[in-house]
C-alpha positions, 0 to 999 in steps of 0.5 A: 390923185395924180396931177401935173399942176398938184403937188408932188405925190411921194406916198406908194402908188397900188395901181387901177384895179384890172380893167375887168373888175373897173365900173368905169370901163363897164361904163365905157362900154355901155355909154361910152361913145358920142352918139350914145352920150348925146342921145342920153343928153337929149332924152334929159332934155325930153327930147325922146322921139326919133325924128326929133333926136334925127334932127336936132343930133344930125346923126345918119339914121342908120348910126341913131337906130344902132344907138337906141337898140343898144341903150334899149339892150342894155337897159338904159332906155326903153321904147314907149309906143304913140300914136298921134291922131292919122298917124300910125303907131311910132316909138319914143325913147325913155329914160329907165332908171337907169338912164336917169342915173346918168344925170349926174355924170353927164353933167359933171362932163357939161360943167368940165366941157364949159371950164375947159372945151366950150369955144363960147359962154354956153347958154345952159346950165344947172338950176334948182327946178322951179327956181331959173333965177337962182345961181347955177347948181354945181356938180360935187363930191359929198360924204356918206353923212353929207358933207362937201368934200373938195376934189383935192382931198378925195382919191381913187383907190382900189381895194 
């Protein structure tokens, strides 16, 4: 990987693969917009119901509705029926399997935003579940075998 703070890269460079044939752009085009991301955040933070996700996001109604119609669309979430007592039936918005997967990337996103965006100490973090004492989890790249590889020895490439 090139970089401005590395050492310099002389060795032939193949280029990105056509935007196309890139998972990250078809990522992007499924999660790649604040709102979407934001919503995914809290549906990991259990919360999944639309006026929690109104209130605690701040997003315009409209904007929140075209957000969760398109995660249901594209299979990242889906929509789960309850009905609490007087009240008529309302909808959740659940994580798929999909959406779980997601874990991962968001929050190596929280842990470059806490190194290089957050104006203050955040007041969350990564732990083991049942352990919220121990030292916060990091975020890392692991071999096939399970070995930690370091950033600087991992490339992109495409074949």
């Amino acid at each position: 990987m090139a970089y401005a703070d590395g050492p310099d890269d002389n060795t032939v460079k193949r280029g990105a693969p056509p935007l196309d044939q890139c998972s990250l752009a078809a990522a992007v085009d499924i999660v790649g917009d604040r709102w979407s991301l934001l919503i995914i955040r809290s549906a990991l933070y259990g919360v999944t119901r639309f006026d929690e996700l109104h209130s605690s996001l701040g997003l315009p109604r409209t904007v929140l509705s075209k957000r969760l119609k398109s995660l249901v669309d594209d299979g990242v979430m889906r929509r789960r029926p309850y009905k609490e007592a007087g009240q008529r039936t309302r909808h959740q918005y659940v994580l798929t399997t999909k959406g779980v997967d997601l874990a991962m990337p968001l929050m190596a996103l929280m842990q470059w935003g806490e190194k290089h965006a957050a104006r203050d100490a955040s007041n969350a973090g990564i732990y083991e579940r049942g352990k919220p004492n121990a030292p916060a989890l990091k975020v890392g790249l692991v071999s096939e075998d399970g070995r930690p590889v370091e950033l600087r020895d991992a490339q992109l490439l495409a074949r």
